[in-house]
MARPA-996956 format. One record per residue: residue number from 1; residue in one letter; x, y, z of N, C-alpha, C in turn. Coordinates in nm, 3 decimals. Layout:
REM MARPA-996956
  palo  lumlo      n_X      n_Y      n_Z     ca_X     ca_Y     ca_Z      c_X      c_Y      c_Z
   NUM      a        X        Y        Z        X        Y        Z        X        Y        Z
...
//
This chain:
REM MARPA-996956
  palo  lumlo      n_X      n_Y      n_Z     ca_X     ca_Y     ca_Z      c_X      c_Y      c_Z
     1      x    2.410    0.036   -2.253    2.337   -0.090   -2.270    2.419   -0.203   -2.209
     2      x    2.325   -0.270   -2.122    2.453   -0.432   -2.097    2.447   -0.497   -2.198
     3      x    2.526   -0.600   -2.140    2.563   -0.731   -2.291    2.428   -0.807   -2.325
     4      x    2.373   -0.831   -2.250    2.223   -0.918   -2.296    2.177   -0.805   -2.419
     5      x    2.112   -0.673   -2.370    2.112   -0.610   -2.435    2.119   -0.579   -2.585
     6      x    2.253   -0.562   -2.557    2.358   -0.518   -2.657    2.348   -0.653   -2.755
     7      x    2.359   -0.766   -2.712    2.381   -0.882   -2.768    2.264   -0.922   -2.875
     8      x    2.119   -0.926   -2.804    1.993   -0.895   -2.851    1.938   -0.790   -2.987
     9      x    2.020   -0.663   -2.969    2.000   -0.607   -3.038    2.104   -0.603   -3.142
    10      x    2.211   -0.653   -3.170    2.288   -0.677   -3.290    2.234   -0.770   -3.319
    11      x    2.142   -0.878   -3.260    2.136   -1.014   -3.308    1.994   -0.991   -3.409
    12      x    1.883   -0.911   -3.322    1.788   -0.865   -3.420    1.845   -0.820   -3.517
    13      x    1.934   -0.728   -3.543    1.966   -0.601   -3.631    2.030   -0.676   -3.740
    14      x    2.135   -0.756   -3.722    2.211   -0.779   -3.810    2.182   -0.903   -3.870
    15      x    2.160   -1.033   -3.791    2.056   -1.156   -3.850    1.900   -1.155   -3.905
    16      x    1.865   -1.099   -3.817    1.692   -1.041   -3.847    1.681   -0.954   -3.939
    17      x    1.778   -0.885   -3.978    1.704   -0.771   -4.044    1.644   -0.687   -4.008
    18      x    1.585   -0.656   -3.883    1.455   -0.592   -3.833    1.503   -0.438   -3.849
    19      x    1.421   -0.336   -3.902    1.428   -0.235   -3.837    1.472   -0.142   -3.689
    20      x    1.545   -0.033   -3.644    1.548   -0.008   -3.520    1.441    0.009   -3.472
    21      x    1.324    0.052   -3.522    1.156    0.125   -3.462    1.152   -0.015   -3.384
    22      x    1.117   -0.106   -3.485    1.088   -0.278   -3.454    1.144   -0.309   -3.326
    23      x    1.283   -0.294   -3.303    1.345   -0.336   -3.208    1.338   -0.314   -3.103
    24      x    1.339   -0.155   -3.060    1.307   -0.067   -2.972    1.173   -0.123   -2.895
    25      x    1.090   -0.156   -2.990    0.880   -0.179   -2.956    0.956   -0.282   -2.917
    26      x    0.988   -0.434   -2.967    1.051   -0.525   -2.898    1.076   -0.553   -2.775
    27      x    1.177   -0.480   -2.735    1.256   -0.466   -2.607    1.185   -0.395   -2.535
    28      x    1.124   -0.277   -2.540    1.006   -0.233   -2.473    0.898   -0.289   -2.411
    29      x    0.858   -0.397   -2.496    0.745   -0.470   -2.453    0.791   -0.581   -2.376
    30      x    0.916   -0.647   -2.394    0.932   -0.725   -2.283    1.050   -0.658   -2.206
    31      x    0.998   -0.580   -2.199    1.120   -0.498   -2.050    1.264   -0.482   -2.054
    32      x    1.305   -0.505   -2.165    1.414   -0.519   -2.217    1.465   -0.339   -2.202
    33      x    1.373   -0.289   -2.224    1.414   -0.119   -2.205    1.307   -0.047   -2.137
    34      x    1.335    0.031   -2.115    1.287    0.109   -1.969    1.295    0.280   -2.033
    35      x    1.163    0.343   -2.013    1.121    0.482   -2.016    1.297    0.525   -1.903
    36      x    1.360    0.676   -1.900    1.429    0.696   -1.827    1.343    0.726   -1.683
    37      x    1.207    0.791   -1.724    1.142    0.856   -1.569    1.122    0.756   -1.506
    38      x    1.091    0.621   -1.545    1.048    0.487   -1.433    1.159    0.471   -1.332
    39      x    1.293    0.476   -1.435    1.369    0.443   -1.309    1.341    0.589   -1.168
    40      x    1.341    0.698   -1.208    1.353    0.805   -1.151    1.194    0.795   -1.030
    41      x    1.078    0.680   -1.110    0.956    0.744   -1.015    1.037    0.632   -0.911
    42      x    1.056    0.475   -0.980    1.097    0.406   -0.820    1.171    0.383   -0.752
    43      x    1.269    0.516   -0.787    1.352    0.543   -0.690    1.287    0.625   -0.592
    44      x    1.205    0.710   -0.634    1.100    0.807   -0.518    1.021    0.748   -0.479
    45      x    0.990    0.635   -0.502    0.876    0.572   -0.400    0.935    0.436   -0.347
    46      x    1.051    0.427   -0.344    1.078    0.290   -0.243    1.083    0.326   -0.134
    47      x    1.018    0.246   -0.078    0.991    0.195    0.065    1.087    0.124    0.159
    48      x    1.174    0.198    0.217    1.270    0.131    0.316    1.239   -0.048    0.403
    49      x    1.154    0.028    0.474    1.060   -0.123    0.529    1.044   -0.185    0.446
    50      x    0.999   -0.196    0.316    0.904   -0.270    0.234    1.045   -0.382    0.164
    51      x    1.148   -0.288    0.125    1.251   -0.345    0.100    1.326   -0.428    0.192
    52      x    1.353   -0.397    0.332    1.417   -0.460    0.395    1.319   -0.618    0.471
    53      x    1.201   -0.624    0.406    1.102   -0.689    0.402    1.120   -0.863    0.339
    54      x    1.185   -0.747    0.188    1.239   -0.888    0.087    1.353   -0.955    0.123
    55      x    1.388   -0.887    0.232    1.508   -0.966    0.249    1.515   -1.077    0.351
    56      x    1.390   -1.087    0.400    1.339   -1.208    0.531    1.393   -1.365    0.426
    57      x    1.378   -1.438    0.514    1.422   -1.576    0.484    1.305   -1.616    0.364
    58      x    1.168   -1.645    0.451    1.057   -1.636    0.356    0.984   -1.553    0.287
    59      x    1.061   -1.477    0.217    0.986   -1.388    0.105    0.979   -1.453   -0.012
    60      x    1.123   -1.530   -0.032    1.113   -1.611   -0.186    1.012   -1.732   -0.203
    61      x    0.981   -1.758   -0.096    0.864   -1.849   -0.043    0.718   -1.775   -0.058
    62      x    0.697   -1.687   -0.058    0.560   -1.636   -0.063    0.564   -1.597   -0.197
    63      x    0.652   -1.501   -0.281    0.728   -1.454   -0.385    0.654   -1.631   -0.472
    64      x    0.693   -1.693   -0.420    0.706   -1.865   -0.533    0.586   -1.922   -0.559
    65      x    0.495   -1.875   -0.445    0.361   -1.925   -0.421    0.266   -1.833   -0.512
    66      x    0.306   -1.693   -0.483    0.225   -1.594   -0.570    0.227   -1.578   -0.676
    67      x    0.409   -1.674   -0.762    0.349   -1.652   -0.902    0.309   -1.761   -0.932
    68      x    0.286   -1.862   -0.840    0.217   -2.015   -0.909    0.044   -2.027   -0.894
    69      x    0.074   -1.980   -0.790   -0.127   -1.949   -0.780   -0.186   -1.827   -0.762
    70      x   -0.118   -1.711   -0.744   -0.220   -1.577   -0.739   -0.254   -1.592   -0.602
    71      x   -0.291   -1.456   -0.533   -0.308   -1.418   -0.488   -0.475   -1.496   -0.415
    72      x   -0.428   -1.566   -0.321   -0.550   -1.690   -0.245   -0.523   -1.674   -0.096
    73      x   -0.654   -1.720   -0.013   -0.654   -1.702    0.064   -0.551   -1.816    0.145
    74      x   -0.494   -1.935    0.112   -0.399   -2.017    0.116   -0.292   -1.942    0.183
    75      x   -0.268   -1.843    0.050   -0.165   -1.725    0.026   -0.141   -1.643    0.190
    76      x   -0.263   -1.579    0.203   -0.270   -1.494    0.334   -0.244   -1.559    0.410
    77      x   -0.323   -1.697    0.445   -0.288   -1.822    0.570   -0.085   -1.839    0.578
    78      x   -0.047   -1.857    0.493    0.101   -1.910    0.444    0.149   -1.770    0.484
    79      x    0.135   -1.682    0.407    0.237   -1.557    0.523    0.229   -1.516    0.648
    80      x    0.118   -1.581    0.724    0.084   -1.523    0.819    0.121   -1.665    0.952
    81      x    0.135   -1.789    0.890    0.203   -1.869    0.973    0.390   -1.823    0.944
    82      x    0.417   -1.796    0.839    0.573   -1.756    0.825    0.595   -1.634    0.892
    83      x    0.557   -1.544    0.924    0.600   -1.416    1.019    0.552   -1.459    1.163
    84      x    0.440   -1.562    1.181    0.465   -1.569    1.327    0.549   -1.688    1.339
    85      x    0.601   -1.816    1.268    0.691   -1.862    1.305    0.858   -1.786    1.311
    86      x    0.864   -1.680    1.236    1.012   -1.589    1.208    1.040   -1.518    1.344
    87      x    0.896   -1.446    1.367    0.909   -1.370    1.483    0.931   -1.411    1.610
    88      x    0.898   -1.529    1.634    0.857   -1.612    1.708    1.029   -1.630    1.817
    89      x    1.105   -1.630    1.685    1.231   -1.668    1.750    1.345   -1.556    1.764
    90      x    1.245   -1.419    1.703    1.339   -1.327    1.729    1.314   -1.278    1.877
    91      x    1.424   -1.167    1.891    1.429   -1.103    2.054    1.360   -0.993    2.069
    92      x    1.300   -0.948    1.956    1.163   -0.869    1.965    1.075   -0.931    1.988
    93      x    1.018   -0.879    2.108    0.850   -0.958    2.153    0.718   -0.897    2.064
    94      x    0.752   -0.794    2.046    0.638   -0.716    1.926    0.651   -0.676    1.813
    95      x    0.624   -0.714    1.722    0.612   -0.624    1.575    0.501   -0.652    1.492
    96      x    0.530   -0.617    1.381    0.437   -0.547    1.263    0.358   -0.651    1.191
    97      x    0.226   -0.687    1.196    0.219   -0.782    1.087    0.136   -0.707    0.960
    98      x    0.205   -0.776    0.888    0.183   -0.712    0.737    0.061   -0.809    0.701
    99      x    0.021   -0.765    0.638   -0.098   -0.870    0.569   -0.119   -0.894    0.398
   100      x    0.000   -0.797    0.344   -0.066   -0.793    0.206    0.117   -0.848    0.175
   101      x    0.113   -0.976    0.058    0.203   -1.028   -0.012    0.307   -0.921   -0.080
   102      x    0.227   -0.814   -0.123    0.338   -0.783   -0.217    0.462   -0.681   -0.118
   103      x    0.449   -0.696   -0.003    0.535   -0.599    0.070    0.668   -0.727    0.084
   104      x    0.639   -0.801    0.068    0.726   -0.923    0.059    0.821   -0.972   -0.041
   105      x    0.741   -0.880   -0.194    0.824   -0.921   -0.295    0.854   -0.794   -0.375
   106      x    0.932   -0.816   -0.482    1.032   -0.690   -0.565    0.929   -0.636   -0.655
   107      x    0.883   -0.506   -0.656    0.799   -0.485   -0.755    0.874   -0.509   -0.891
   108      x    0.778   -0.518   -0.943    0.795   -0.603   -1.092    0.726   -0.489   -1.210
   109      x    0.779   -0.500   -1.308    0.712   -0.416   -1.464    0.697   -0.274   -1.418
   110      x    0.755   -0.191   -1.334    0.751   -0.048   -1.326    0.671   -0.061   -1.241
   111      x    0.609   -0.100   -1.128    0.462   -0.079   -1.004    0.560    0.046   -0.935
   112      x    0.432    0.085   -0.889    0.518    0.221   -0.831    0.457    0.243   -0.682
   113      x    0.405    0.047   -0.628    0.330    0.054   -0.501    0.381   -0.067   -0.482
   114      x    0.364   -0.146   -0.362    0.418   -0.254   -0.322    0.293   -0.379   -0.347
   115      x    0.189   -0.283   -0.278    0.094   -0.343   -0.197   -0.001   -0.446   -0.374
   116      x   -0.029   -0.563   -0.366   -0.070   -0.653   -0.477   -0.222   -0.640   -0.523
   117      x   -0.290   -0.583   -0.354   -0.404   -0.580   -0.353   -0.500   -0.471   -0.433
   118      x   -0.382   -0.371   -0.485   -0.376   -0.278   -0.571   -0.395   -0.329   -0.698
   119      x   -0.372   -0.425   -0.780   -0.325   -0.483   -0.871   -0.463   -0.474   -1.002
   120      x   -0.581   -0.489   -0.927   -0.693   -0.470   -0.990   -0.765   -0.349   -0.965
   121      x   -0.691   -0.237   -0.930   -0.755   -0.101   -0.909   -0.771   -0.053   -1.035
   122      x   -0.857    0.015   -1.098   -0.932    0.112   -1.221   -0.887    0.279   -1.179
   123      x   -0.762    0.249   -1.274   -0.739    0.447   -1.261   -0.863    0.481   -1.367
   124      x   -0.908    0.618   -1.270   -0.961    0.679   -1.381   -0.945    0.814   -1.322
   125      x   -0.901    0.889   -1.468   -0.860    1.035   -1.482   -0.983    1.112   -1.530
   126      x   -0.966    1.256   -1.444   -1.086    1.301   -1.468   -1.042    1.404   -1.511
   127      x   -0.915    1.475   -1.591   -0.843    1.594   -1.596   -0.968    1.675   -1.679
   128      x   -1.037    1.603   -1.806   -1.092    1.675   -1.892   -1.225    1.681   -1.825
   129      x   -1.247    1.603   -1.735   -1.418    1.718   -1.646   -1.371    1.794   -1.598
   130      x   -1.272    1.838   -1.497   -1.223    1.920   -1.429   -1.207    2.051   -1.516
   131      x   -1.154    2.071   -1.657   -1.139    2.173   -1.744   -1.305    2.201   -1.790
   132      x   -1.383    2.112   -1.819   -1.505    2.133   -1.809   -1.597    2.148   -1.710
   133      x   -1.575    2.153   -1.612   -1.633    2.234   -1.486   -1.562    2.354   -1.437
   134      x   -1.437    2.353   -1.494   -1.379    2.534   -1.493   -1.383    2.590   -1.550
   135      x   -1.470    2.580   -1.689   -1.501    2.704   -1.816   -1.598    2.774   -1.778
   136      x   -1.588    2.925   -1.754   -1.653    3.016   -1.644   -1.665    3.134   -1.758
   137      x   -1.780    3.223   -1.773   -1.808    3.333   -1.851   -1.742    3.434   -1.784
   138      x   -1.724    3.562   -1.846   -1.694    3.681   -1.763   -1.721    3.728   -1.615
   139      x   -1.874    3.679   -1.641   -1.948    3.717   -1.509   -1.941    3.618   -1.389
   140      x   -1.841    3.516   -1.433   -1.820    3.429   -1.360   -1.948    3.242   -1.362
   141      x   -2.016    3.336   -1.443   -2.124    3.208   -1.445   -2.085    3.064   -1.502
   142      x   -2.078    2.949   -1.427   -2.006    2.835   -1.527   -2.089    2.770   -1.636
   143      x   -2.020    2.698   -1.702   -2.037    2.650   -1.813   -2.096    2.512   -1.800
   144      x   -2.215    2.477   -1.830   -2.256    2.381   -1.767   -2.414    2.297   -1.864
   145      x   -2.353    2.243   -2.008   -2.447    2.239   -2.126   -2.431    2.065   -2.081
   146      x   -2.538    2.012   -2.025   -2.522    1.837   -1.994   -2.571    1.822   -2.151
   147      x   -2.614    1.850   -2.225   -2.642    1.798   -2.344   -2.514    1.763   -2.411
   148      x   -2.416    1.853   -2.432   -2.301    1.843   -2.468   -2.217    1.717   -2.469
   149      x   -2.240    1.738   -2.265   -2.155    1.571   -2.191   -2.220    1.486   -2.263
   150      x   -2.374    1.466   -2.186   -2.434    1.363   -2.286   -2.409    1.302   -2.414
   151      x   -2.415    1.384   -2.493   -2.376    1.323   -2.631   -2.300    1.264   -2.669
   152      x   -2.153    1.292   -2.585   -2.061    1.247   -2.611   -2.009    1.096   -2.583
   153      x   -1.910    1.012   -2.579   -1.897    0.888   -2.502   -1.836    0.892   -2.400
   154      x   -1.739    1.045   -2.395   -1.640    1.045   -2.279   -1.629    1.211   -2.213
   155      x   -1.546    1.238   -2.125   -1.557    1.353   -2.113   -1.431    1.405   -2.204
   156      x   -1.361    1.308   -2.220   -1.234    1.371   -2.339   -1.310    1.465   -2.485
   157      x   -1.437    1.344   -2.525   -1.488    1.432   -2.669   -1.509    1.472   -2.631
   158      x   -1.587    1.513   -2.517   -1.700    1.685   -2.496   -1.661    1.788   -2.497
   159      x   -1.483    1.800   -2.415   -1.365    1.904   -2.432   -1.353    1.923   -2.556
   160      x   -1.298    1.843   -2.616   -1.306    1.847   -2.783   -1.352    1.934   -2.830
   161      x   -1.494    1.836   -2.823   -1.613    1.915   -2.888   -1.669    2.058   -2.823
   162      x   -1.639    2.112   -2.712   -1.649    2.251   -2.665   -1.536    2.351   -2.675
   163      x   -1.418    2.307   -2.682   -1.314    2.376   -2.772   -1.306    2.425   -2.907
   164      x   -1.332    2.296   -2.983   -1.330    2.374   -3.134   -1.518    2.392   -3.199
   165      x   -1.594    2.421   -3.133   -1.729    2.459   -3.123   -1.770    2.566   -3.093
   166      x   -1.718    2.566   -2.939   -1.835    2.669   -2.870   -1.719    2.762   -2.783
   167      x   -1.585    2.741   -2.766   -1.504    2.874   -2.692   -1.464    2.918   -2.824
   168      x   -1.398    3.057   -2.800   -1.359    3.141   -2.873   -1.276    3.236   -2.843
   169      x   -1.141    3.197   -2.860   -1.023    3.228   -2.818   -1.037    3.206   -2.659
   170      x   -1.050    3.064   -2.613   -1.035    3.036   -2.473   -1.155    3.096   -2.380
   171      x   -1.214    3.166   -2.471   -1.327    3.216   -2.371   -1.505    3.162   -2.422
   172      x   -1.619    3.189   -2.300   -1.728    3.131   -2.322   -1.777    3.287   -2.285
   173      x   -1.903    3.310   -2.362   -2.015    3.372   -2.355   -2.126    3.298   -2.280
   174      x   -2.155    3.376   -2.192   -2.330    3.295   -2.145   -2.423    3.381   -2.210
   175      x   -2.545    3.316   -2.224   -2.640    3.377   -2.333   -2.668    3.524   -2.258
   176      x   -2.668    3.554   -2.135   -2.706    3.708   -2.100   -2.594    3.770   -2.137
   177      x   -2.484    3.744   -2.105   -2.356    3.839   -2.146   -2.307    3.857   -2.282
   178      x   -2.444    3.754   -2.390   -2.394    3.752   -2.534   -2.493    3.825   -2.542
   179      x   -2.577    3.856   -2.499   -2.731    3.941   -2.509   -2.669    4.064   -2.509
   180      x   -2.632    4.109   -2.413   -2.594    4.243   -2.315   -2.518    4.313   -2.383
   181      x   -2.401    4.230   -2.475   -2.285    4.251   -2.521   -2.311    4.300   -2.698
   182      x   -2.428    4.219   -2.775   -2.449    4.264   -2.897   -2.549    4.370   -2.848
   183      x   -2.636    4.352   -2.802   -2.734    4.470   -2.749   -2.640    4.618   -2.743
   184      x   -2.539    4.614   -2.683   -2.490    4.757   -2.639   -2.418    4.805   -2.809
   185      x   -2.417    4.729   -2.928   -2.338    4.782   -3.034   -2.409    4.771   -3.107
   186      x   -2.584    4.726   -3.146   -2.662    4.760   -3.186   -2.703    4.880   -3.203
   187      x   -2.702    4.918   -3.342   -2.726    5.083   -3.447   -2.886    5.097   -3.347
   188      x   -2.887    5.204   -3.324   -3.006    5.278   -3.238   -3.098    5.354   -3.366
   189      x   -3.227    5.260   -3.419   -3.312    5.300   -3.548   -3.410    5.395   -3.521
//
C-alpha cells in the first residue's frame, strides 16, 4: 500500500471506527484500490502509439477541454487545428491524423480502450442464449420452446428456468425420443 493509502486507511480505521468491509467498498469506489486483474488487462492492451500520443505538447490541452465540456464538436475542431499546427513544423511531411480525443489522453477508471467515442457503447452479453441455443436432444434435435424465452424477462431466467425444470442431469428429451424411449419399456398386455 502507499502512504496516501496507508494513511487513509488507519485514519478510517482508527478515528472512524469504520469496519474493514466499509473501508475496502470505500477505497474501491473511489479508486483508491484496484481489482489485481485490471492492472494485468491494461497492461495487455496499451497501445504504444496511443501512449506516445499523450506525450505531444497539446494533449493536456485537449485532456482540459474534455473534462470541462465533453466531448463537442468544438472539441474535434480544437484537435484537429493542434495536430495540424504541431505537424506543421515537424520534418515529417506526412502523418496520421487521429480524430478521436481519447487517443490523446490517459485512460482513466480501468478503460481498457483509448478511443472516448466508445464511452456510450451498451455491452450486451449473450452467454445464456448461446447455452440456450446449444441444448440439443440425443438425436441431435435442438431445443427450441419460445414460450419459455417469452415468459421470461431475460435470457438469464429462461436458463434458470430450463435448468432446474426441464433438463435432467444436463440432458433434454424431445417429445419423439421421450415417446420412443418409454414406448420401448412398456409391459407388452
Amino acid at each position: 500500500m502507499n502512504s496516501t493509502l496507508s494513511f487513509i486507511w488507519t485514519y478510517l480505521n482508527e478515528i472512524g471506527n469504520i469496519p474493514d468491509e466499509l473501508i475496502v467498498k470505500i477505497l474501491y469506489e473511489f479508486n483508491g484500490l484496484r481489482h489485481p486483474i485490471v492492472t494485468i488487462l491494461l497492461k495487455e492492451t496499451k497501445n504504444n502509439t496511443y501512449e506516445n500520443l499523450q506525450t505531444y505538447p497539446f494533449s493536456k490541452t485537449i485532456e482540459k477541454y474534455y473534462n470541462k465540456h465533453g466531448c463537442t464538436k468544438k472539441l474535434i475542431d480544437l484537435l484537429a487545428n493542434k495536430q495540424n499546427n504541431y505537424f506543421r513544423f515537424e520534418p515529417i511531411a506526412s502523418y496520421i491524423y487521429y480524430n478521436d480525443p481519447g487517443y490523446f489522453m490517459p485512460r482513466q477508471f480501468g478503460k481498457l480502450y483509448y478511443s472516448i467515442f466508445n464511452d456510450t457503447m451498451k455491452w450486451k452479453l449473450h452467454r445464456s442464449k448461446h447455452i440456450l441455443d446449444n441444448i440439443k436432444c440425443f438425436c441431435d434435435k435442438s431445443y427450441s420452446n419460445t414460450n419459455v424465452i417469452n415468459n421470461h424477462s431475460s435470457y438469464v431466467e429462461a436458463l434458470k428456468y430450463v435448468e432446474n425444470n426441464i433438463l435432467t442431469n444436463n440432458k433434454w428429451l424431445c417429445n419423439y425420443c421421450y415417446n420412443v424411449a418409454f414406448n420401448e419399456y412398456l409391459p407388452i398386455v
